[in-house]
Backbone as JSON, one array per atom type, in Angstrom:
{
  "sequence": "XXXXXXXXXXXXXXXXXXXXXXXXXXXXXXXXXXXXXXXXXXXXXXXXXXXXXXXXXXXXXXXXXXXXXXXXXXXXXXXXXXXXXXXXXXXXXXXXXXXXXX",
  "N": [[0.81, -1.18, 0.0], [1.87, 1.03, 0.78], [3.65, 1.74, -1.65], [1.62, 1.84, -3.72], [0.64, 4.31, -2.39], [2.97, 5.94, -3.11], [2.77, 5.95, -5.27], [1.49, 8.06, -6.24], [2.54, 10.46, -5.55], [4.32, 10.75, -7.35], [3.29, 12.82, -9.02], [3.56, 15.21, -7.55], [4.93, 17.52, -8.6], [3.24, 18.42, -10.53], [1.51, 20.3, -13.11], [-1.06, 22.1, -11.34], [-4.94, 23.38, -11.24], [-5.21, 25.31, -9.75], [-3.7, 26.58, -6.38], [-4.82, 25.22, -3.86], [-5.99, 23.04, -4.81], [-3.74, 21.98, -6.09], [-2.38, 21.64, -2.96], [-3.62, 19.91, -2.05], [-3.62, 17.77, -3.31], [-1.39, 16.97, -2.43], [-1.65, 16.69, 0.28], [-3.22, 14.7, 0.9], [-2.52, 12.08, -1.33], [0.26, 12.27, 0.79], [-1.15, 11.27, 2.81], [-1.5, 8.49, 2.25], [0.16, 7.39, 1.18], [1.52, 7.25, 3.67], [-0.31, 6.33, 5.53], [-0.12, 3.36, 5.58], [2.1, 2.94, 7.17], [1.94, 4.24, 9.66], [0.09, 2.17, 10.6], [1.24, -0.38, 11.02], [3.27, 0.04, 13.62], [0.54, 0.71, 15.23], [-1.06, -1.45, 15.44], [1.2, -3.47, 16.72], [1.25, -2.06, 19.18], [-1.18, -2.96, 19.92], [-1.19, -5.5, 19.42], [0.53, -6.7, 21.38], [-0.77, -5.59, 23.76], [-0.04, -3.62, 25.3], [-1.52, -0.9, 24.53], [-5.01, -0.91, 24.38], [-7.58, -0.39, 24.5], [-7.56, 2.88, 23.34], [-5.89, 3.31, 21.22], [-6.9, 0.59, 20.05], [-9.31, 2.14, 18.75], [-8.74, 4.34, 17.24], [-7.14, 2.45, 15.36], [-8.79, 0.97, 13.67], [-11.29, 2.16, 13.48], [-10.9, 5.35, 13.43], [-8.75, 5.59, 11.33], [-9.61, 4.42, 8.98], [-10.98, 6.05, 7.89], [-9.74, 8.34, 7.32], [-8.42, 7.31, 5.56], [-9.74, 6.91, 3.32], [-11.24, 9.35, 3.02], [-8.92, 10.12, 1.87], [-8.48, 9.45, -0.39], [-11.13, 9.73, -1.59], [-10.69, 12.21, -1.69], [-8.58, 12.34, -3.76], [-10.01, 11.38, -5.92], [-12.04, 13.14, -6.46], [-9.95, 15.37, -7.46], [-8.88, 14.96, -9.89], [-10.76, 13.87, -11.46], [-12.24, 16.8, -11.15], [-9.6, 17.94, -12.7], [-9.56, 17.73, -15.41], [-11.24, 19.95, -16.3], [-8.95, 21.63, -17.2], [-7.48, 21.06, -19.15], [-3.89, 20.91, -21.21], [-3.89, 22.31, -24.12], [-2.81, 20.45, -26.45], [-3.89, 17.67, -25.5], [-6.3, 17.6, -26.9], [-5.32, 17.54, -29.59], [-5.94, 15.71, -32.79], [-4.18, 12.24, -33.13], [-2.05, 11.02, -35.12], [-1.69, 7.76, -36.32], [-0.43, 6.32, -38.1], [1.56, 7.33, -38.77], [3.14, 6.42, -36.32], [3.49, 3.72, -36.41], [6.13, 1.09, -37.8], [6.33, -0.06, -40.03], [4.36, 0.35, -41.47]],
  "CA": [[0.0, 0.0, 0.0], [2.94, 2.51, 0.56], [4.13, 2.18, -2.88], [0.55, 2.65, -4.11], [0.55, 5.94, -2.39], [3.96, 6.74, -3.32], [2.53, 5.95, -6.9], [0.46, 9.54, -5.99], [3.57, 11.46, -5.03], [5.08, 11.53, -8.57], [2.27, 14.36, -9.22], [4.05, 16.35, -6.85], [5.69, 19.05, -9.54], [2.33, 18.24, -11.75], [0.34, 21.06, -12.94], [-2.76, 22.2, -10.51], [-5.26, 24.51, -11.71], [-4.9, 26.55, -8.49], [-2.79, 26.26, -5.45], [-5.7, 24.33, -3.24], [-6.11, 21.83, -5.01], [-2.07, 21.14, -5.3], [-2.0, 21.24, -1.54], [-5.02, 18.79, -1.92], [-3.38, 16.45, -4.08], [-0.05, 16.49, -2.24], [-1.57, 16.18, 1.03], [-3.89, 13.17, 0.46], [-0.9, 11.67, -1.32], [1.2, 11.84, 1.78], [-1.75, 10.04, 3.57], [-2.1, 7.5, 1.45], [1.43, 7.0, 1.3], [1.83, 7.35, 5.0], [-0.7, 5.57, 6.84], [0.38, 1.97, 6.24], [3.37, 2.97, 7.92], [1.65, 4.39, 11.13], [-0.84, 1.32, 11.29], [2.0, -1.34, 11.56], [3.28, 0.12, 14.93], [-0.19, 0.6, 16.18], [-1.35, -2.98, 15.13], [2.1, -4.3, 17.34], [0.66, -1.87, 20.37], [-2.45, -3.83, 20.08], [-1.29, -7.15, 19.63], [1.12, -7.0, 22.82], [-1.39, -5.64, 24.79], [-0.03, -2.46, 25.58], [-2.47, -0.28, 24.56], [-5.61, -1.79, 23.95], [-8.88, 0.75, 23.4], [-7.74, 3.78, 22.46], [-4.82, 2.66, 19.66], [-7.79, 0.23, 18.72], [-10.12, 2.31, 18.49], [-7.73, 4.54, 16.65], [-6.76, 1.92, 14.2], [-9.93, 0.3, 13.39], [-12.49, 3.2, 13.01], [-10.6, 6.54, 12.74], [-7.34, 5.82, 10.16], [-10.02, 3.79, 7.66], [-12.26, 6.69, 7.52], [-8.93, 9.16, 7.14], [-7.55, 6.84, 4.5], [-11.36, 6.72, 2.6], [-11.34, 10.47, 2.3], [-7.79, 10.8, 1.22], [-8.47, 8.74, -1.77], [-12.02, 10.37, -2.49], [-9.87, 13.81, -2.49], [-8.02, 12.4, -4.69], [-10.66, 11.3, -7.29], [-12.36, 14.13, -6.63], [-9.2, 16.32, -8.17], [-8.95, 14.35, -10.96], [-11.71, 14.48, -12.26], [-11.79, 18.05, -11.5], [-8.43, 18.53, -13.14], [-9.9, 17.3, -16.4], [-10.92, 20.72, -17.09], [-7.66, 22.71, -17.56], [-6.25, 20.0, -19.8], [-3.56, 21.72, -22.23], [-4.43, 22.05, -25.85], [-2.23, 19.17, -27.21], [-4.84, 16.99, -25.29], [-7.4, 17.66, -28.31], [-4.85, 17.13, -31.19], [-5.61, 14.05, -33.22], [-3.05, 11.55, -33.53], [-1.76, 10.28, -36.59], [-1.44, 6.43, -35.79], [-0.1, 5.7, -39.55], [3.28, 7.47, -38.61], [3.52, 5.96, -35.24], [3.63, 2.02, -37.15], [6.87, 1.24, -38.54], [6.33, -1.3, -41.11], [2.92, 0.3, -42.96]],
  "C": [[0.86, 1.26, 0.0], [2.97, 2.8, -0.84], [2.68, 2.49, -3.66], [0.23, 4.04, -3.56], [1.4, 6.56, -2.91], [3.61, 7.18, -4.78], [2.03, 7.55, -7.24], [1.34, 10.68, -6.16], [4.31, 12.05, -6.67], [4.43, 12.66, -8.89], [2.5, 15.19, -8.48], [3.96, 17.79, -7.47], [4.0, 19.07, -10.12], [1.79, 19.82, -11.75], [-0.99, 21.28, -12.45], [-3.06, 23.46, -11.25], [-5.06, 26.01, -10.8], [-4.22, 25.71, -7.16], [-3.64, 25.09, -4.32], [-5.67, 23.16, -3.6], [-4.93, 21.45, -5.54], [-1.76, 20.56, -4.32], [-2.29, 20.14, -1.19], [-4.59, 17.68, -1.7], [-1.65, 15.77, -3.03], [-0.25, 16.08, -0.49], [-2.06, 14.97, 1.36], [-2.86, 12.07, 0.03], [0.18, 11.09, -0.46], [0.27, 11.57, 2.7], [-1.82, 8.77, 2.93], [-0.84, 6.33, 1.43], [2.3, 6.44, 3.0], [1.45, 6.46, 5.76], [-0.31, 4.18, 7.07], [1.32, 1.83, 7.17], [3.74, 3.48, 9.71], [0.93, 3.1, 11.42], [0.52, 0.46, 11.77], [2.63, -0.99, 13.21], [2.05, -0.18, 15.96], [-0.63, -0.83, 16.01], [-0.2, -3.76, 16.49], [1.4, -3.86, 18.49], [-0.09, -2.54, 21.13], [-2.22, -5.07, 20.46], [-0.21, -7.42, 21.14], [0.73, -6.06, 23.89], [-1.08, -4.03, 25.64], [-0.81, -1.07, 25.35], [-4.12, -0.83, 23.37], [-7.25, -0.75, 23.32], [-8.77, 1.88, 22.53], [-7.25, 4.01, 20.99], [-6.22, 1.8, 19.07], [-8.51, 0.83, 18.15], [-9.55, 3.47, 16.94], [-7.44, 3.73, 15.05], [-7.5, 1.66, 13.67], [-10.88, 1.41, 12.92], [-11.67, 4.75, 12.63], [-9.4, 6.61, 11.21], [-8.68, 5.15, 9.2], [-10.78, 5.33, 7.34], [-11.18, 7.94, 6.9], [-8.45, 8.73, 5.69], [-8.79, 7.01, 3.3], [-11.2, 8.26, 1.97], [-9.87, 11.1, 1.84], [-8.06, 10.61, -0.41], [-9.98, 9.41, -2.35], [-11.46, 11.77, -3.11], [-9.45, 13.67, -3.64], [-8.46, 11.86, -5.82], [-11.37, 12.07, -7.74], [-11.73, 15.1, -7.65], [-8.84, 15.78, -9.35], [-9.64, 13.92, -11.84], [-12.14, 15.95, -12.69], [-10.57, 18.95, -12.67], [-8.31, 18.27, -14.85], [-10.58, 18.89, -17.26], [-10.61, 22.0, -17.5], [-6.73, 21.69, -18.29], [-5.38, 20.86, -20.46], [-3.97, 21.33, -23.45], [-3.43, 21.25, -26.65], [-3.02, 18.18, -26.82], [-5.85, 16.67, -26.61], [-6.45, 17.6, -29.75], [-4.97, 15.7, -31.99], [-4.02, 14.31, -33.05], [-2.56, 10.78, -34.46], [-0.93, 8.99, -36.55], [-0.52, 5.95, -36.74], [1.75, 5.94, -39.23], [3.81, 6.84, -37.48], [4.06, 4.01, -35.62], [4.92, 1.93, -38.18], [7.19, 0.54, -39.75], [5.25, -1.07, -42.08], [3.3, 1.66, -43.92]]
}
């Protein structure tokens, strides 16, 4: 799951239409990227007993619901971001030159 968030992070530099929804994309991103990497500690807390309600409660109900709306942010802005495409987006493509044998 890290590297599926990290997958997020290359869009760092990317073009945003406005600064918000950069911040958006880059903070969602570094949840997405992040949280597997807080659950595994709290998961050990749990399982050796050292802290037992509030880490669960913690792991179990608040990080899914954190991790849920990182990832709607981030389909949210991507769909959003669909339209400020640049104008090479709309250029055909001339498939004939791309084939090297026709």
């Amino acid at each position: 799951m890290v590297i599926f968030g990290g997958l997020h992070c290359f869009a760092w530099f990317s073009h945003f239409p406005t600064h918000s929804e950069q911040a958006s994309w880059r903070v969602s991103a570094l949840v997405i990227a992040g949280l597997p990497l807080f659950v595994v500690p709290c998961m050990l807390l749990v399982s050796i007993g050292v802290a037992e309600t509030a880490v669960g409660l913690f792991l179990f109900f608040i990080l899914p619901v954190i991790y849920f709306v990182a990832r709607i942010v981030l389909l949210i802005i991507m769909v959003i971001d669909l339209r400020s495409l640049p104008s090479d987006a709309y250029k055909a493509v001339s498939w004939i030159y791309l084939i090297p044998h026709l």
